[in-house]
C-alpha positions as CSV (number, residue, x, y, z in Angstrom):
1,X,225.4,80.9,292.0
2,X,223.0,80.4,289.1
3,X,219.7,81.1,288.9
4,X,217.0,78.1,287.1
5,X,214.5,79.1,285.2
6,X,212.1,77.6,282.7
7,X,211.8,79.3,279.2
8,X,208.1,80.4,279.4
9,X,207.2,79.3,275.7
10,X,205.5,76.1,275.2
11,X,206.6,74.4,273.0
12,X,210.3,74.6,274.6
13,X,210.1,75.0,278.2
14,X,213.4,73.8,278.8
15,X,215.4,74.7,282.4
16,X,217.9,77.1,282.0
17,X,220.7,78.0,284.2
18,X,221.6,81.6,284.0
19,X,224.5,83.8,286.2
20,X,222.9,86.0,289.0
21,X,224.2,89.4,287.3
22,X,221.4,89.2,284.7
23,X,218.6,88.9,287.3
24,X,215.7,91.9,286.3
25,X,217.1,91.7,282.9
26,X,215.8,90.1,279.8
27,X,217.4,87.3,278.1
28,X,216.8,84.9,275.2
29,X,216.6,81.5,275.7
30,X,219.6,79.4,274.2
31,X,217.9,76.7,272.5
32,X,214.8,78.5,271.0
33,X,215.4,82.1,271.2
34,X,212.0,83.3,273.1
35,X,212.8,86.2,275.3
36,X,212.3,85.9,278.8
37,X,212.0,88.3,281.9
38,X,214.6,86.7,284.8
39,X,213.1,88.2,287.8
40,X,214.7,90.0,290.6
41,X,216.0,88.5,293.9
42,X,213.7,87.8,296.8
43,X,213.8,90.3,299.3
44,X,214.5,88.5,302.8
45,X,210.9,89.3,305.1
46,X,211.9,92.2,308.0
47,X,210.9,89.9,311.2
48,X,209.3,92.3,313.9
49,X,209.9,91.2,317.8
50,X,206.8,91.5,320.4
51,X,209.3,94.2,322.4
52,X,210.3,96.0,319.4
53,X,206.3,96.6,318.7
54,X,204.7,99.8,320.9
55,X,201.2,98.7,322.7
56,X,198.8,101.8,323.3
């Protein structure tokens, strides 16, 4: 699956599609060159359970 982002520089700021396998990487954006930071997966949150939690 492809990640979107948007080239960060201003005066482009078009969407770009890019493969998962570069994700914490730098790239350059195809259509203006800037180089751009695509950032890391989201960590899924750890979900704690009222019984899993000790009371003192």
């Amino acid at each position: 699956m492809a990640v979107t982002i948007l080239c960060p520089n201003l005066k482009c700021r078009k969407v770009l599609q890019v493969p998962e396998a570069v994700r914490g990487k730098q790239v350059r954006c195809g259509y203006c060159g800037s180089a751009l930071l695509v950032p890391e997966a989201r960590k899924k949150p750890e979900v704690t359970t009222a019984s899993s939690e000790k009371t003192e």
